[in-house]
C-alpha positions as CSV (number, residue, x, y, z in Angstrom):
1,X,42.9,-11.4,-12.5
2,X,43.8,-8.1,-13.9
3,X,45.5,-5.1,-11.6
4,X,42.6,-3.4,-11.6
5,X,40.6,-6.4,-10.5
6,X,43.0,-6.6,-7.2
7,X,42.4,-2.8,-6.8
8,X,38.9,-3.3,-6.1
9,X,37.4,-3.7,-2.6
10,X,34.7,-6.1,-3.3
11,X,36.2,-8.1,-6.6
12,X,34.2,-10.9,-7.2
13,X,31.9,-10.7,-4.2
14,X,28.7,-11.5,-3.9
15,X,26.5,-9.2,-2.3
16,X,22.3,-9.2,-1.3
17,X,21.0,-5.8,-0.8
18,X,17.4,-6.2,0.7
19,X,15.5,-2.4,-0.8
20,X,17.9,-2.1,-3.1
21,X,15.6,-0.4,-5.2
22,X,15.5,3.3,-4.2
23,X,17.6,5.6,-1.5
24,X,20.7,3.9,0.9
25,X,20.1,0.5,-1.0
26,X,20.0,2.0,-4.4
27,X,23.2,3.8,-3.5
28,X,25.1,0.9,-1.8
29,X,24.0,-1.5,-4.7
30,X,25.4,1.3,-7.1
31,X,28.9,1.5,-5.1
32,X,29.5,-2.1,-4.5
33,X,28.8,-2.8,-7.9
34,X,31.5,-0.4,-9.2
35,X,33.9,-2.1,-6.2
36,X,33.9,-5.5,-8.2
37,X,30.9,-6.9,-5.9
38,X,28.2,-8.9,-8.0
39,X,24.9,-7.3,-6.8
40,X,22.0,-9.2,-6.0
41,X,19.2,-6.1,-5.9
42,X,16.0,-7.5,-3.5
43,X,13.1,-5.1,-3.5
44,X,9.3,-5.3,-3.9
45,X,9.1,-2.7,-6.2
46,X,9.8,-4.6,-9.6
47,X,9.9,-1.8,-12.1
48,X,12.4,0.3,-9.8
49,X,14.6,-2.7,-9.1
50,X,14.3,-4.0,-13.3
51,X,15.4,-0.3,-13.6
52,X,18.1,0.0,-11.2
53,X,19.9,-3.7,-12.6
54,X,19.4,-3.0,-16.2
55,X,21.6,0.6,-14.8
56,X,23.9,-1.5,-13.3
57,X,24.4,-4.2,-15.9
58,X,24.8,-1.6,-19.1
59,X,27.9,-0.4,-17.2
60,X,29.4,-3.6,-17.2
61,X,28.5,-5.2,-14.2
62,X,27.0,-8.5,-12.8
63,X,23.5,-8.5,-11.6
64,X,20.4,-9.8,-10.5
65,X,17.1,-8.3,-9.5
66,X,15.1,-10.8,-7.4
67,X,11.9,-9.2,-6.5
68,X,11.2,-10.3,-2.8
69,X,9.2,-9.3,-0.1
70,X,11.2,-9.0,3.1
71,X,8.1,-10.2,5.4
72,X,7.7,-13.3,3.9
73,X,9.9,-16.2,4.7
74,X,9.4,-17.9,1.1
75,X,10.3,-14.6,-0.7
76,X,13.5,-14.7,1.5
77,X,14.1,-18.0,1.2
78,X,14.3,-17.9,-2.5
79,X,16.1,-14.2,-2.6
80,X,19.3,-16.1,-0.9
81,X,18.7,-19.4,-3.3
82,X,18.7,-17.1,-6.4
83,X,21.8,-15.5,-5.0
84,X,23.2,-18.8,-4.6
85,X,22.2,-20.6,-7.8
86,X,23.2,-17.5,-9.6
87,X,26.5,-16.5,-8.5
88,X,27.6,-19.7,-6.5
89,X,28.0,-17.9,-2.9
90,X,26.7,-15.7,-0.6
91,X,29.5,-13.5,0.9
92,X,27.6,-10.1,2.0
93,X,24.2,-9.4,3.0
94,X,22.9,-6.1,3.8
95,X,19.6,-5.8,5.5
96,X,18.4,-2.4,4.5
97,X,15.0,-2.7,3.5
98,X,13.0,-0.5,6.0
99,X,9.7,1.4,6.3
100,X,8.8,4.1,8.7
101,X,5.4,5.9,10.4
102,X,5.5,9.0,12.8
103,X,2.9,8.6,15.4
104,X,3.1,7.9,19.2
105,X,1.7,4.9,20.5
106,X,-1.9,6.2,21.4
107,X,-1.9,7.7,17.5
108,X,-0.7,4.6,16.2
109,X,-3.0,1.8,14.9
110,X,-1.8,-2.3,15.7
111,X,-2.1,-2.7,11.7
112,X,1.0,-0.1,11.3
113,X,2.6,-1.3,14.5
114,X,2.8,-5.1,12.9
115,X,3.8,-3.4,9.7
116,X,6.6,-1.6,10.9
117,X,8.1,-4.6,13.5
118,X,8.0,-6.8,10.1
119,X,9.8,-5.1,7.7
120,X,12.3,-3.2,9.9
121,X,12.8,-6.3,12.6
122,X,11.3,-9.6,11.2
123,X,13.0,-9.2,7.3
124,X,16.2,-9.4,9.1
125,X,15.6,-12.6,11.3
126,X,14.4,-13.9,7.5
127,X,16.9,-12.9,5.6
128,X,19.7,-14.1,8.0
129,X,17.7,-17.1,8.3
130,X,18.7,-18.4,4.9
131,X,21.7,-16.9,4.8
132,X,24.0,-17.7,7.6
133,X,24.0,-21.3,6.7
134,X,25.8,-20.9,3.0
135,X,28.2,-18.0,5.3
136,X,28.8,-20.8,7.2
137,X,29.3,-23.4,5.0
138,X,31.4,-21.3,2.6
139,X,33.7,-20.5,5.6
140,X,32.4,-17.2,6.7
141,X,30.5,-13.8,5.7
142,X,29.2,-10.5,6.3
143,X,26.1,-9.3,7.5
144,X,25.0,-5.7,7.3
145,X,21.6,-4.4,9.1
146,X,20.2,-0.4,8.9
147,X,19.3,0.4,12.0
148,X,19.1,4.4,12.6
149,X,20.0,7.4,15.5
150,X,16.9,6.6,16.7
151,X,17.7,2.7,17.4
152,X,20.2,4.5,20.4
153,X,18.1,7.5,21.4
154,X,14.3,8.2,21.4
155,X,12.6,10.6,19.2
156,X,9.5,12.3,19.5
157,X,5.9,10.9,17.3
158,X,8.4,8.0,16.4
159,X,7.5,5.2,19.0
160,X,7.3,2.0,16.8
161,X,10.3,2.9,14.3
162,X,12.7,3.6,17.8
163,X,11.3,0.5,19.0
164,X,12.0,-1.4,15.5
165,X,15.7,0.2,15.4
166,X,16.8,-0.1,18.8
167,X,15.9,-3.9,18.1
168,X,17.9,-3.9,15.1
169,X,20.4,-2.9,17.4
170,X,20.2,-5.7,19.8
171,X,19.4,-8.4,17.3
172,X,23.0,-7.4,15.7
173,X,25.1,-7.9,18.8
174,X,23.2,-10.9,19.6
175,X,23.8,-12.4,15.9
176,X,27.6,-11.7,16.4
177,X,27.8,-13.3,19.4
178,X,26.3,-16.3,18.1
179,X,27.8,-16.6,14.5
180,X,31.5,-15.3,15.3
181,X,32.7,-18.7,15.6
182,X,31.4,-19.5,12.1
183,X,33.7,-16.2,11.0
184,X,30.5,-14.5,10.2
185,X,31.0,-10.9,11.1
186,X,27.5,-8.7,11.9
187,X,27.4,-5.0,12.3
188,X,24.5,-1.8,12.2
189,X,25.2,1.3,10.3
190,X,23.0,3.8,12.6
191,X,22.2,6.9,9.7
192,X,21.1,10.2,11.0
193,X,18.6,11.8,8.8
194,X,19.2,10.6,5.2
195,X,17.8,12.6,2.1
196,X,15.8,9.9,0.7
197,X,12.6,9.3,-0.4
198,X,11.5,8.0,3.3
199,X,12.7,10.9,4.8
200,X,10.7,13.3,2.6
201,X,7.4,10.6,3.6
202,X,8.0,12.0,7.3
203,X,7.1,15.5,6.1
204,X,3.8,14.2,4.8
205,X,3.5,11.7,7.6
206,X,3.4,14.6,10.2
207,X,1.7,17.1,8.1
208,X,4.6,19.6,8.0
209,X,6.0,21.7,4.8
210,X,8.4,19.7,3.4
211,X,11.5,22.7,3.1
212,X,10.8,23.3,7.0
213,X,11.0,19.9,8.3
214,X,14.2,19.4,6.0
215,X,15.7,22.2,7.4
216,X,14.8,20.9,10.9
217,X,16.3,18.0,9.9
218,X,19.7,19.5,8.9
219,X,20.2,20.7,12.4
220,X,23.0,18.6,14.0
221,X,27.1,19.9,14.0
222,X,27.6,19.1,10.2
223,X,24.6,22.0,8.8
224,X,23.2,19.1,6.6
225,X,21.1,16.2,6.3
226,X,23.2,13.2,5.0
227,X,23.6,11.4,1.5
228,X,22.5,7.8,0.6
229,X,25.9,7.9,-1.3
230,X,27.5,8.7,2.3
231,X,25.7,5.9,4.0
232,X,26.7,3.3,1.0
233,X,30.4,4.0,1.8
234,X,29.7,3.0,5.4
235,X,28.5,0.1,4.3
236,X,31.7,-0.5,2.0
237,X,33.5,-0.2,5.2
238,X,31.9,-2.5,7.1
239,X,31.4,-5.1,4.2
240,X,35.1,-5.1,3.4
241,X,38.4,-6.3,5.0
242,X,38.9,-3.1,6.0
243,X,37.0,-3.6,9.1
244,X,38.0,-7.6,9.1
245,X,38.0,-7.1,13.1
246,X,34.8,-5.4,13.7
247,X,32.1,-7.2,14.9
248,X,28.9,-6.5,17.1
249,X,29.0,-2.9,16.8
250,X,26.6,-0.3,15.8
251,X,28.0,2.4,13.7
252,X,26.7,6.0,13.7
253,X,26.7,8.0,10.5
254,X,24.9,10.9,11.4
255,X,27.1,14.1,11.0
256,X,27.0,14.3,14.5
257,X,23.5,14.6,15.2
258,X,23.9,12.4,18.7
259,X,27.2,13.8,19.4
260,X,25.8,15.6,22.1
261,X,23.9,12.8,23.6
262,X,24.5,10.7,26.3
């Protein structure tokens, strides 16, 4: 191994990164890759994801693209084997796929409810599924889950994602509890608002100009919304031996948007 290998945080790890394809994922996948991590990119959207590892692998990386939809056990299932068959191990996995819809709960239709509860809560019950046993059997791992601000304090026309990310929340602790003993460690990164392609959506979703409800947005001690590339080093953080003792804890990167919360 060369000096420069050592240097690196994530030299010859294998990392999953569930939408990997655009925004926080695409970031992460971007920065671990450049760390020494070989990236496993797991999005539905093909052409993005092709795009993104093609991107990644011209700059001398290792890479996969498994297309996979995080709602569906079998795509999971076979995300994690592909990992697996490909690279031999399984030593991060970073639940960030997420989807979002502004509406209160009388607004809010069951079909968008389901929706949301499934890719934001259910992907990471799959995903973990699979992968906890090769973490275990390998002699330990990390798990990674995007939460949000809004998984530790309500916001308004936002009832199902809150409800989804304050479970994200939970399910986190509870999964560190539980898999410690296996030297699996499980923690949330909690973003404030993130200028990503989702958080544009929100303008649309609420039928606001897009400038305003950015600058809305920007708001909080810092003067700024935040950058996927900001996020992705949380990530790092949490996915390296830097935080080797950190377990079961929710991480807020939010440029202290809830610093004045209770």
């Amino acid at each position: 191994m060369s000096q420069h290998e050592e240097e690196l945080q994530l030299s010859n790890k294998v990392a999953l990164i569930t939408g990997a394809a655009s925004g926080i994922g695409r970031a992460t996948a971007q920065l671990f890759a450049r760390e020494g991590a070989l990236v496993v990119i797991a999005d539905l959207n093909e052409m993005a994801g092709q795009t993104l590892a093609e991107e990644i692998s011209r700059a001398g990386h290792r890479v996969l693209f498994q297309k996979c939809d995080v709602t569906q056990s079998a795509d999971c299932k076979r995300a994690i084997e592909s990992a697996v068959q490909q690279f031999g191990r399984l030593d991060i996995l970073f639940n960030n796929a997420g989807i979002i819809r502004r509406a209160t709960v009388v607004d809010l239709s069951e079909e968008d409810w389901d929706r949301v509860m499934d890719a934001n809560v259910k992907s990471i019950y799959l995903m973990s599924r699979y992968a906890i046993p090769v973490m275990a059997r390998q002699g330990g791992g990390v798990i990674i889950n995007t939460a949000s601000g809004w998984g530790l304090t309500g916001g308004a026309k936002a009832a199902v994602y809150c409800a989804s990310k304050g479970a994200v929340v939970l399910l986190s602790k509870a999964m560190a509890v539980d898999h410690g003993p296996q030297n699996i460690r499980v923690n949330c990164i909690c973003p404030g608002d993130t200028d990503t392609g989702m958080l544009r959506s929100e303008a649309q979703q609420l039928g606001e100009v897009t400038g305003r409800f950015l600058a809305e947005a920007a708001k909080r001690p810092l003067g700024r919304v935040g950058k996927p590339e900001e996020i992705a080093q949380a990530a790092l953080y949490l996915a390296t031996d830097a935080s080797s003792f950190v377990t079961g804890t929710a991480l807020v990167v939010d440029g202290g948007g809830l610093a004045g919360s209770v």
